[in-house]
Backbone as a ProteinNet text record, in pm:
[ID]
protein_1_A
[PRIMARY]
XXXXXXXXXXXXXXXXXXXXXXXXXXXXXXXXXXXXXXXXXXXXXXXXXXXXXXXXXXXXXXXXXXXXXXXXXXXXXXXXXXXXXXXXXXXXXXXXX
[TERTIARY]
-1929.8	-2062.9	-2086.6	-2184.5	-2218.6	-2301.9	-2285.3	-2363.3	-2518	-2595.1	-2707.2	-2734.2	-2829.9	-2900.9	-2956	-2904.7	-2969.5	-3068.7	-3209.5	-3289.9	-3327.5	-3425.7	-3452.2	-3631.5	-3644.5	-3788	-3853.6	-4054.4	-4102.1	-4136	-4165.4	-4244.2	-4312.7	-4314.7	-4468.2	-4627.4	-4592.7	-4727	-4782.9	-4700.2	-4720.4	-4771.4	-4742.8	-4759.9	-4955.2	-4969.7	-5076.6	-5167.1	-5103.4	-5235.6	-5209.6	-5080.1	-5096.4	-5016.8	-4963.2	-4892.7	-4873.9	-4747	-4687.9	-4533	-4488.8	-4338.2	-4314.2	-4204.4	-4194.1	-3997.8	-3912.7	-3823.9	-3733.2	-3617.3	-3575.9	-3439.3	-3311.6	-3170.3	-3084.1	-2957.2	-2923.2	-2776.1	-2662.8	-2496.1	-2476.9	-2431.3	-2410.9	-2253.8	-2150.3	-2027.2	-1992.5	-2011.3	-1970	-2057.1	-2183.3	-2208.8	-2405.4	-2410.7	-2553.1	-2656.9	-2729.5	-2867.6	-2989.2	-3090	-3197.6	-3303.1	-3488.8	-3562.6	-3648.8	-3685.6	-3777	-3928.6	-4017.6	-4163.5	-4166.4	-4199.5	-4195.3	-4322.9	-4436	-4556	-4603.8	-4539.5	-4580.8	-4624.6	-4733.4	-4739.7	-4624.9	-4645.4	-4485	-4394	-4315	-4156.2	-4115.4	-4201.9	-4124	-4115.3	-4213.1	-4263.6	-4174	-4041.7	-3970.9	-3861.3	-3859.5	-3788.2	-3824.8	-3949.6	-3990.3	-3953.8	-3975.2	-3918.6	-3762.5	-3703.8	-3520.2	-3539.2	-3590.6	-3544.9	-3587.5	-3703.4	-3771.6	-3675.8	-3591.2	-3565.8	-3406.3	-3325.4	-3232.7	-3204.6	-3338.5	-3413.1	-3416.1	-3418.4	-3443.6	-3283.5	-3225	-3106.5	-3028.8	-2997.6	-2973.3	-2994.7	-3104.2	-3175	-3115.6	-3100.9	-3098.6	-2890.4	-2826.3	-2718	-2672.3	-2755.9	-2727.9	-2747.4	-2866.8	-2873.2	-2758.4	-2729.3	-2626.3	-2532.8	-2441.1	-2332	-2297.8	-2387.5	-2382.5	-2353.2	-2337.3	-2298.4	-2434.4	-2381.1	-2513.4	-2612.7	-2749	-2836.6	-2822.7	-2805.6	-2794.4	-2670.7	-2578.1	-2404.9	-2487.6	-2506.7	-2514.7	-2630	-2691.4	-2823.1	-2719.4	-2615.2	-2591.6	-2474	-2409.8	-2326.7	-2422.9	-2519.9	-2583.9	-2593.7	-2648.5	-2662.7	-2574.8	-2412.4	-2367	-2289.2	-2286.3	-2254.6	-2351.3	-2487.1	-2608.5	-2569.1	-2575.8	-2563.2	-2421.9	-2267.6	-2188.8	-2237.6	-2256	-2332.6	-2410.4	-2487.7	-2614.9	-2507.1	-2416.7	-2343.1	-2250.9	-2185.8	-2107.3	-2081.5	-2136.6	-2152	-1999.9	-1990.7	-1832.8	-1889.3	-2023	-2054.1	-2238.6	-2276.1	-2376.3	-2480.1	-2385.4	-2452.6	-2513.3	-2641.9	-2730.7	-2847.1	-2955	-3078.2	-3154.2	-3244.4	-3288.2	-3436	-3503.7	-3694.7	-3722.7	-3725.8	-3780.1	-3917.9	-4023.2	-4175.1	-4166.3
-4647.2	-4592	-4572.3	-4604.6	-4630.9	-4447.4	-4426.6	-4309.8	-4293.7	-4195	-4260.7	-4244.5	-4312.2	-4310.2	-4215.2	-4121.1	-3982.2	-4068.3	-4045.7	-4047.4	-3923	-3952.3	-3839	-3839.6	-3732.3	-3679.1	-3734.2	-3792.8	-3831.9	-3767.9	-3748.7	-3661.9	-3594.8	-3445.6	-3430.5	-3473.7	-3500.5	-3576.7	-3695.4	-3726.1	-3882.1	-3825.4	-3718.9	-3691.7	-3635	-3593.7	-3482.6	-3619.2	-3652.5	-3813.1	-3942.7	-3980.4	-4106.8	-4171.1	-4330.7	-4396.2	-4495.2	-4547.7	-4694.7	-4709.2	-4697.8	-4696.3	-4810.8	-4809	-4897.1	-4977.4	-4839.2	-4835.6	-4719	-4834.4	-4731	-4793	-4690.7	-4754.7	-4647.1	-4723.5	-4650	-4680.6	-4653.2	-4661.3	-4723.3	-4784	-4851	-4945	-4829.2	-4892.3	-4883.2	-4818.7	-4799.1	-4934.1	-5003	-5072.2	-5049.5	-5050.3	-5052.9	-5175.4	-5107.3	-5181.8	-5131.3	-5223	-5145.4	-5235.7	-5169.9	-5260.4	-5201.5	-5334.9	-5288.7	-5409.3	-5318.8	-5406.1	-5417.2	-5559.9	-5572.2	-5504	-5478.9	-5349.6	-5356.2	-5478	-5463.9	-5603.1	-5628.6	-5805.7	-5816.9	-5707.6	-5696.1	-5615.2	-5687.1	-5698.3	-5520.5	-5541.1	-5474	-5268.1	-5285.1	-5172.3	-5078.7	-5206.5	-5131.4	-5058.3	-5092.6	-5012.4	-4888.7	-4839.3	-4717.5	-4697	-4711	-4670.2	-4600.1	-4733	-4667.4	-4591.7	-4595.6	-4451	-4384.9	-4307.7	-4217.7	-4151.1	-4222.4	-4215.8	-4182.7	-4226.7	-4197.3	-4079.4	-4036.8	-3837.9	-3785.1	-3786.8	-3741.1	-3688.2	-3813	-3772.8	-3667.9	-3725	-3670.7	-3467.9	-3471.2	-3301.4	-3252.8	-3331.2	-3282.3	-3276.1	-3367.8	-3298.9	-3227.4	-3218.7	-3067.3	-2969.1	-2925.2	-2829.6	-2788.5	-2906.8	-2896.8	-2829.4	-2913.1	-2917	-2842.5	-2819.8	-2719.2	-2791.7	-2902.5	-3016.1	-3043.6	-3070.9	-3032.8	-3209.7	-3208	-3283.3	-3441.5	-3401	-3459.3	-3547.7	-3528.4	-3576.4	-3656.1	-3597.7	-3682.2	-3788	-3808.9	-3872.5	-3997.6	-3972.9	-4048.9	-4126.4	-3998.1	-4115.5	-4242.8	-4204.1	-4279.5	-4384.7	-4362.7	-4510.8	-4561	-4547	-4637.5	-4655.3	-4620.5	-4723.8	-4791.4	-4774.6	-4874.9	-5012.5	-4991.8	-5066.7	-5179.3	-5125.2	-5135.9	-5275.9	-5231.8	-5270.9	-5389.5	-5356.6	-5511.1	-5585.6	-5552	-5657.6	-5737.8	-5670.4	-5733.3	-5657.9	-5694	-5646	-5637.1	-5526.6	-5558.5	-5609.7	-5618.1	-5692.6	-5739.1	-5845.7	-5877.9	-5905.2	-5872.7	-5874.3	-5985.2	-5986.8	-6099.2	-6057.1	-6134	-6098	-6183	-6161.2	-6211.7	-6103.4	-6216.2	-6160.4	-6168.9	-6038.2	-6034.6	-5975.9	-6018.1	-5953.6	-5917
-571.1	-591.4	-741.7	-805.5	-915.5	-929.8	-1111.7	-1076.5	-1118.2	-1102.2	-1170	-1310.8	-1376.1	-1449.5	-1509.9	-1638.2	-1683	-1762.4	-1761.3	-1824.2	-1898.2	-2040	-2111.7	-2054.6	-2089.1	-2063	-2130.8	-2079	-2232.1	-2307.7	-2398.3	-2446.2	-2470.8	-2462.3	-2430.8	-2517.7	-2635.3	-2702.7	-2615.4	-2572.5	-2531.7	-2366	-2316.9	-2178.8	-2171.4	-2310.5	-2304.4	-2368.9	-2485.1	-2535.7	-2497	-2438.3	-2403.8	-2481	-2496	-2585.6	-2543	-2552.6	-2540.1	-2599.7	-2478.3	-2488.7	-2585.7	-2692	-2724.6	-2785.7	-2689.5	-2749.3	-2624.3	-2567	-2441.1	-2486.8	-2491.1	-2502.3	-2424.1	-2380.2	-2283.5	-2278	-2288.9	-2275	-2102.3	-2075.9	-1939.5	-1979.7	-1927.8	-1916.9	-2043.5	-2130.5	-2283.4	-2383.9	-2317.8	-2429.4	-2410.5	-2525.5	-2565.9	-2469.4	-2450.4	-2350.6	-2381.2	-2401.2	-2454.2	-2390.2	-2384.7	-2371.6	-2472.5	-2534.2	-2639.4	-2642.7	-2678.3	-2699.3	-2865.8	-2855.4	-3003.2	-3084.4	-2990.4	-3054.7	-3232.1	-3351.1	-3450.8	-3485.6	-3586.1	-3565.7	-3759.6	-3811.6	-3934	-3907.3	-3847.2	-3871.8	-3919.7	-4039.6	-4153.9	-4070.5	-3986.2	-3932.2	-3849.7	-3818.4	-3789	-3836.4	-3984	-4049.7	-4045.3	-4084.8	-4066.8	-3956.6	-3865	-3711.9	-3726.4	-3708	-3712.4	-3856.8	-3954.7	-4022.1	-3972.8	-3888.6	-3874	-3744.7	-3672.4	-3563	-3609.2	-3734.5	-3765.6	-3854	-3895.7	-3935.7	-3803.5	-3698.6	-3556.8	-3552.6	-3489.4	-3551.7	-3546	-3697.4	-3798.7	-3782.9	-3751.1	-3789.6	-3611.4	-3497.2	-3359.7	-3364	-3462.4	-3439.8	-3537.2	-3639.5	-3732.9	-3645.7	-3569.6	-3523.3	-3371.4	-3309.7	-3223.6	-3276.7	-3373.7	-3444.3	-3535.5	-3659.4	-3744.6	-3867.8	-3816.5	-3976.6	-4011.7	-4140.7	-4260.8	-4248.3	-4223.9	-4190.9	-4266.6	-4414.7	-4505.5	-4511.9	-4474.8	-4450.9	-4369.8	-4244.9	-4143.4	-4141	-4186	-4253.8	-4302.7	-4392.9	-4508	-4399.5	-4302.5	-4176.1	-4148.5	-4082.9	-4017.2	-4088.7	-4180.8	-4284.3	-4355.9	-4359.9	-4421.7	-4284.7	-4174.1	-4040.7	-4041.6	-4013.6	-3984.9	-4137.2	-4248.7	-4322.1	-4286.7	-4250.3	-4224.5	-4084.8	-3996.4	-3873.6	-3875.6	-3984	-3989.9	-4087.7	-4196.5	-4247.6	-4189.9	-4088	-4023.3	-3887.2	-3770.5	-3640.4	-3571.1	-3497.8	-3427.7	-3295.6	-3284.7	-3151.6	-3174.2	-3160.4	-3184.2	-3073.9	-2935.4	-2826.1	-2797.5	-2697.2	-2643.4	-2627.2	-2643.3	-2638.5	-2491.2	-2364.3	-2313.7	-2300.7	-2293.9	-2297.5	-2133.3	-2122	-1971.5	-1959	-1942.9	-1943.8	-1789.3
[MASK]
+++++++++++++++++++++++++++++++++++++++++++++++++++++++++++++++++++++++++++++++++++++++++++++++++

């Protein structure tokens, strides 16, 4: 028996105005799975994104943890940098609409 699926709550901004999912990831068996809408016609847009999302973060396990925001800010990004230079897994991509 398989167990289920913890999902996170949406948000409530998004519950009270509305939105457009654009970004769901999830651990299944210890490896990364995600579905994502590509939602930008530049690319570049999603940088802002994963930083904005790697400040999220960043500030949600300072406050867990007690480690200082900024450290952990600077984790994040020299794994992420680490990561896009050389992947320990580069996975597979399939487009399912």
């Amino acid at each position: 028996m398989t167990a289920p699926f913890e999902a996170l709550a949406i948000p409530p901004a998004a519950l009270e105005n509305g939105g457009v999912e654009i970004l769901r990831a999830g651990i299944v068996e210890g490896g990364l799975h995600i579905s994502v809408r590509r939602a930008f016609d530049d690319a570049q847009a999603w940088g802002m994104v994963l930083a904005d999302i790697a400040r999220h973060v960043a500030r949600i396990h300072a406050m867990e943890t007690g480690a200082s925001e900024d450290l952990t800010l600077d984790r994040i990004r020299n794994m992420l940098d680490a990561e896009l230079d050389s992947p320990t897994d580069p996975g597979t991509t399939t487009a399912i609409s």
